[in-house]
C-alpha positions as CSV (number, residue, x, y, z in Angstrom):
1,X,-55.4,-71.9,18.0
2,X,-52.8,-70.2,19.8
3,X,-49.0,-68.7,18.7
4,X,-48.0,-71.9,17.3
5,X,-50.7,-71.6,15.0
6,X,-49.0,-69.1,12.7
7,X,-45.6,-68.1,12.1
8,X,-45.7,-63.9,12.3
9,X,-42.6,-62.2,13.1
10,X,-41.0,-59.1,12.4
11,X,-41.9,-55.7,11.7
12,X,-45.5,-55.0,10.6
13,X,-46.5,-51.3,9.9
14,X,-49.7,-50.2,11.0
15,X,-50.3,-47.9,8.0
16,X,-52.2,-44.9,7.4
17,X,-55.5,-44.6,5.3
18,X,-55.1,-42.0,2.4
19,X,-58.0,-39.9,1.7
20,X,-58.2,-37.8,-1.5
21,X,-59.2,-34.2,-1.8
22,X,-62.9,-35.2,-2.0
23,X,-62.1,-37.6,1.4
24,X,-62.9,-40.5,-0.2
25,X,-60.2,-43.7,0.7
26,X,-57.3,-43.2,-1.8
27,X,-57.2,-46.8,-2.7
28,X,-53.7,-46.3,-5.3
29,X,-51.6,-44.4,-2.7
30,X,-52.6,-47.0,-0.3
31,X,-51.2,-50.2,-2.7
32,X,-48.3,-47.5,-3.0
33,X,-47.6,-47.3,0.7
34,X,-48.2,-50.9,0.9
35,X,-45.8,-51.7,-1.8
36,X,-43.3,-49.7,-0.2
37,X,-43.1,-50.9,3.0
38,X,-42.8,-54.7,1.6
39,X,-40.4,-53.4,-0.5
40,X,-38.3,-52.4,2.9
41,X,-38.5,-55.8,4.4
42,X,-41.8,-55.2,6.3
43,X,-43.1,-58.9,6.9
44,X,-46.7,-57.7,7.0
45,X,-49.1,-54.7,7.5
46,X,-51.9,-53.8,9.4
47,X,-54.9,-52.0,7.7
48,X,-57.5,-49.9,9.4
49,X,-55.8,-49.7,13.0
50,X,-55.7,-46.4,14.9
51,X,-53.1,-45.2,12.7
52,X,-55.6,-45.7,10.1
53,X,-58.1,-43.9,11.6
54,X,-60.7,-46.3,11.7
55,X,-63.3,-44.3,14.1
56,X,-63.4,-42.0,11.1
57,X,-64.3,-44.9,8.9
58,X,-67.6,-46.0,8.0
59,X,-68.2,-49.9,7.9
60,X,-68.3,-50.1,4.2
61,X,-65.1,-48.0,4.7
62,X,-63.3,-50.3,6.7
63,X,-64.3,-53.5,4.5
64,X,-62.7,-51.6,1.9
65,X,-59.5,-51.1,3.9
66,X,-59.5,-55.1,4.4
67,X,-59.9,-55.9,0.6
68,X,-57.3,-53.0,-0.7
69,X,-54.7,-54.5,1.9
70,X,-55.4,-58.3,1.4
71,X,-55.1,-57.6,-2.6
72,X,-52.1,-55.9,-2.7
73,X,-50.0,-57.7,-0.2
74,X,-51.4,-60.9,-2.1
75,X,-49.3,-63.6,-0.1
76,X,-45.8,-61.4,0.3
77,X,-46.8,-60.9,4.0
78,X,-49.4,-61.0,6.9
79,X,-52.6,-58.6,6.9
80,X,-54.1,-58.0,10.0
81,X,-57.4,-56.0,9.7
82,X,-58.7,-53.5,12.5
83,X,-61.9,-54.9,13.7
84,X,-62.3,-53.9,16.6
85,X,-66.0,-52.0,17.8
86,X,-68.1,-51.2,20.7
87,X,-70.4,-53.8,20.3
88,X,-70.2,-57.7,19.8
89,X,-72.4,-57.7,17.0
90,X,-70.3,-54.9,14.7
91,X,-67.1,-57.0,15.9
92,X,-67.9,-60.2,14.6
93,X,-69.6,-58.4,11.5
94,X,-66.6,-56.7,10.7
95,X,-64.3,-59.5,11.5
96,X,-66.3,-61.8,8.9
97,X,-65.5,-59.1,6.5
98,X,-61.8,-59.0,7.1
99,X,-61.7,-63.3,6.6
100,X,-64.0,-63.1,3.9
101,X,-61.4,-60.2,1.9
102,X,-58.6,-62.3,2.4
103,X,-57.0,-61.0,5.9
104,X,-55.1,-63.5,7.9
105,X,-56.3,-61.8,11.2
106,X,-58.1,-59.7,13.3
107,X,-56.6,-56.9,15.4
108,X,-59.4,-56.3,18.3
109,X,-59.5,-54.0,21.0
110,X,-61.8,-53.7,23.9
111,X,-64.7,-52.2,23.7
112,X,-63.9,-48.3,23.7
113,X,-65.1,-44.8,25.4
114,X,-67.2,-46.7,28.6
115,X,-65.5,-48.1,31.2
116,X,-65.6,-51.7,31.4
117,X,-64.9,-54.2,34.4
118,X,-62.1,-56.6,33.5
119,X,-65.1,-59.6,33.4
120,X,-66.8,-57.5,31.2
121,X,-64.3,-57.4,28.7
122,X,-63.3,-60.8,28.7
123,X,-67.1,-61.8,28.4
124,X,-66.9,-59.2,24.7
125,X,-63.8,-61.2,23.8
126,X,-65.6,-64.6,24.3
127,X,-68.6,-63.7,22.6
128,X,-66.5,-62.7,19.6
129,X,-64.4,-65.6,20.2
130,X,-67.5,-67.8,19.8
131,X,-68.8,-66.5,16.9
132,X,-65.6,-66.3,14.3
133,X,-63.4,-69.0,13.4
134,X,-60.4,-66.7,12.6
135,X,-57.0,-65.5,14.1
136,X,-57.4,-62.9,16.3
137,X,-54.6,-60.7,17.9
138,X,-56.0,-58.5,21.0
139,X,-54.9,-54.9,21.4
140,X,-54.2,-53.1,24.4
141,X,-54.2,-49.4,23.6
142,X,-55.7,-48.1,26.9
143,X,-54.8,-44.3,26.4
144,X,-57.4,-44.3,23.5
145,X,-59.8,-47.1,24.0
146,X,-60.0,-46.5,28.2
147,X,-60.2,-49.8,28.6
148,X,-57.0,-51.8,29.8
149,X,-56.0,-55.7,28.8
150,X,-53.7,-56.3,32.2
151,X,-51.5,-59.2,32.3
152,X,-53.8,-61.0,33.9
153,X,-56.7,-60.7,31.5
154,X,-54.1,-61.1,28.9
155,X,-53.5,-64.1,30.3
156,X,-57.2,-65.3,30.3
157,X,-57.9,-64.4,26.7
158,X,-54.5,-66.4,25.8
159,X,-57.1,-69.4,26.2
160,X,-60.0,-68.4,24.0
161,X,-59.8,-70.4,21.1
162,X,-59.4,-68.1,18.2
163,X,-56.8,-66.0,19.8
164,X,-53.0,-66.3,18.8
165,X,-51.3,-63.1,19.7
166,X,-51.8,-59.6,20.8
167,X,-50.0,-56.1,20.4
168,X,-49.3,-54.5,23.8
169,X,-49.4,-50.8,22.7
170,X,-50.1,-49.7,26.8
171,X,-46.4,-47.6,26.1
172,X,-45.9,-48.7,29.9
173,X,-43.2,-51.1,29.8
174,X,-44.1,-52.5,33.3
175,X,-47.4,-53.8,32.1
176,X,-45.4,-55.2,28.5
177,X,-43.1,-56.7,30.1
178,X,-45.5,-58.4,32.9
179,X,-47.8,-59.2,29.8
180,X,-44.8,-60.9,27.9
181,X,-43.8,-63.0,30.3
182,X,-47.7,-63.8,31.2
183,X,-48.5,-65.0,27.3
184,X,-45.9,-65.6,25.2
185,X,-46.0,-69.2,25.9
186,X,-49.2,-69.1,24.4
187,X,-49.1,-66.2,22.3
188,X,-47.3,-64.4,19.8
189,X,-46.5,-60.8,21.4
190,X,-45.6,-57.8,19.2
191,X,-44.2,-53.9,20.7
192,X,-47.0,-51.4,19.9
193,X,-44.5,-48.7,20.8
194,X,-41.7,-50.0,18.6
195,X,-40.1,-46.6,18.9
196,X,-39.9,-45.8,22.2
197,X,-39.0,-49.7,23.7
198,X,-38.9,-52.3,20.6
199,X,-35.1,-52.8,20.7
200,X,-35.7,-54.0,24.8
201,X,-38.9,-55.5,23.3
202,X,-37.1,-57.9,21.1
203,X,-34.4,-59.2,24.2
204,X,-37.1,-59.7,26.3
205,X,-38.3,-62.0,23.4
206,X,-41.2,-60.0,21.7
207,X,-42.0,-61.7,18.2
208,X,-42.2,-58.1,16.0
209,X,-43.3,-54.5,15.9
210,X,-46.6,-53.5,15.0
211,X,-46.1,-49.7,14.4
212,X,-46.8,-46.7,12.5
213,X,-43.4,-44.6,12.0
214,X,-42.4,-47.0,9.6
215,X,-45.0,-44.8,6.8
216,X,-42.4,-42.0,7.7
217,X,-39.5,-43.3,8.8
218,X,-37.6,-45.9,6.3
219,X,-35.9,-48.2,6.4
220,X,-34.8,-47.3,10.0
221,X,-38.3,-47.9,11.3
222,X,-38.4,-51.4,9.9
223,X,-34.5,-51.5,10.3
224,X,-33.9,-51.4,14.2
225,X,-36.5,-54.6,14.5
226,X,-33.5,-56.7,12.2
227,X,-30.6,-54.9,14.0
228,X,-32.0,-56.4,17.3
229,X,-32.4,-59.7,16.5
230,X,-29.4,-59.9,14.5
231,X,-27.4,-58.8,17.4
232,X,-25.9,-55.3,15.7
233,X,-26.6,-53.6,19.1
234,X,-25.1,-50.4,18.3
235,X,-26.9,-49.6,15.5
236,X,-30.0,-50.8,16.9
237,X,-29.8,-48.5,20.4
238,X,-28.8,-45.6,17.7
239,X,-32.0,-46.5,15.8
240,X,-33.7,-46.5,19.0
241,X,-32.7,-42.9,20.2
242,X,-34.0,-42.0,16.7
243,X,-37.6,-43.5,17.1
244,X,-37.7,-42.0,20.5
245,X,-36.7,-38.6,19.6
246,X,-39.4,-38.9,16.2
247,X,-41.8,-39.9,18.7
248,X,-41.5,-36.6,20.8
249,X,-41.1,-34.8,17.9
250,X,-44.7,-36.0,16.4
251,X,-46.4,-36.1,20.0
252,X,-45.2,-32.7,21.4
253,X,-45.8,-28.8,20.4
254,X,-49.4,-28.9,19.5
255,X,-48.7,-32.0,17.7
256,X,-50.2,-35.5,17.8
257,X,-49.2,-38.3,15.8
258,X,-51.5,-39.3,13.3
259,X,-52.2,-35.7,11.8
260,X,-48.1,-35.3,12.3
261,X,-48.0,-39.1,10.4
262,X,-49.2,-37.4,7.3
263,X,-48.0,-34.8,7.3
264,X,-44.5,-35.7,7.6
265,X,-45.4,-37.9,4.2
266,X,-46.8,-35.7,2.5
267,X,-43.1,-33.6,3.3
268,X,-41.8,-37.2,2.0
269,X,-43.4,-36.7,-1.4
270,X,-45.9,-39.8,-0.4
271,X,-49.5,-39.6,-0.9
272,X,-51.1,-39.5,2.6
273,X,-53.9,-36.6,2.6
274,X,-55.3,-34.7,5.4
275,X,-56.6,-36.7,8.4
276,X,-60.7,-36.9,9.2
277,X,-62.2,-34.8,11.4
278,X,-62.3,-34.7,14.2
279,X,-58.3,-34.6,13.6
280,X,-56.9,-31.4,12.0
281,X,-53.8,-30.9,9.6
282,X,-50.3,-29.8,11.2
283,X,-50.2,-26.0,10.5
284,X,-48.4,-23.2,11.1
285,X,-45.1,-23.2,13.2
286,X,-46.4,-26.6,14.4
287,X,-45.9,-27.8,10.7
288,X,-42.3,-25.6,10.2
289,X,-40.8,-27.3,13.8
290,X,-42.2,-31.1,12.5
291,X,-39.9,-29.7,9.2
292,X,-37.2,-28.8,10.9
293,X,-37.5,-32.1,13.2
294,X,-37.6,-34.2,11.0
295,X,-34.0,-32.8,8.9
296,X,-32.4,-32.8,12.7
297,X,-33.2,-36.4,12.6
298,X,-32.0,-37.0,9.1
299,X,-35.7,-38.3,7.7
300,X,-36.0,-35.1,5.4
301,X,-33.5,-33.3,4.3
């Protein structure tokens, strides 16, 4: 396999996981979310990802999270399921799950919280690799999994045979860009950080967005990917100083996204709960400035 082995583009939400009052998955408000974003042009999602909490998942949890997404997107889009774990044994395990649900991929990180050699992480990826016979898109996310893919190891995994894209989500455009240029011969290469650099993403050549303000922030979230490739330049650098300034606004102040992700939803009148613990709701003056951000930026209001 490799990018030419699927034809994903576009923008594809990483969307939150709804827990009821009890803390269970909200399974309805997730189709409703889902639903939504298709409805706004989204040409895919991704289910249990770090913006759906996954660490806070159990694997039952997360097997749900592949069959809720792969039923109610039922063919309008591409699912990619979070798969990723420390070990190669859970990783294949869930990855299974996600092809036998109905997925159409795998989103897989490193191995997370020890620090790994860059041989050592290509030798997880080519155990998994060996074990699976589905897509899988690597995930560079090094600010939470510690773990870095570099351009060069990027390059590597481009040959394993499963592998047919990956979502560069490093927020250092240095090592995006270098990654980009490295793979995308091979591989289909979608902005993590859609807000901060997706509208240089897509002139560089980036195939989509994988992101998670689109749950909040519609149908500009979504929006800037089209106004890029369609050329509307103004409109998408406009767009642009919005996701950068809803970025800062969910990041800073005793703020951090996922916890300010639902909250600014449940402001929305969407169904998003409170995150899992560890993660804590926005509260307080925290909550009233994320408010008052978000009618600035003309999301509430």
């Amino acid at each position: 396999m490799n990018r030419d082995s699927v034809n994903w583009t576009g923008p594809i939400p990483a969307v939150i996981t709804p827990f009821g009052r009890d803390g269970s998955i909200d399974a309805d408000a997730m189709r409703e979310n889902i639903d939504r974003l298709l409805s706004a042009k989204a040409t895919g999602v991704l289910v249990g990802g770090c913006t759906g909490e996954f660490w806070a998942l159990s694997f039952d949890e997360r097997c749900e999270l592949f069959r809720i997404g792969a039923n109610t997107v039922d063919k309008r889009g591409t699912v990619l399921a979070g798969t990723g774990a420390v070990t190669v044994d859970e990783t294949v395990r869930l990855t299974r799950a996600a092809a036998d649900a109905g997925c159409d991929a795998a989103l897989i990180l490193p191995p997370f919280f020890i620090h790994l050699n860059e041989d050592e992480i290509f030798e997880h990826f080519l155990a998994v690799d060996a074990a699976v016979s589905f897509p899988i898109v690597l995930y560079n996310i090094p600010g939470n999994a510690i773990n870095m893919i570099t351009p060069r190891l990027a390059s590597r995994l481009a040959d394993l045979d499963n592998v047919v894209a990956i979502k560069e989500s490093s927020g250092d455009w240095n090592n995006f860009y270098a990654t980009l240029n490295s793979v995308r011969d091979r591989l289909r290469v979608f902005c993590g950080p859609a807000s901060i650099y997706g509208v240089p993403a897509v002139a560089a050549g980036a195939d989509g967005f994988i992101d998670c303000f689109p749950n909040v922030w519609l149908p500009g979230g979504i929006e800037m990917y089209y106004a890029a490739v369609d050329g509307r330049s103004d409109e998408a650098n406009e767009l642009q100083r919005t996701g950068k300034a809803l970025t800062d606004l969910c990041t800073n102040g005793g703020r951090s996204l996922y916890p300010a992700t639902k909250a600014a939803m449940t402001m929305l009148g969407y169904t998003a709960g409170d995150p899992r613990p560890p993660l804590m709701p926005v509260t307080g003056s925290a909550l009233n400035e994320l408010r008052a951000g978000l009618e600035a930026l003309g999301i509430i209001g």
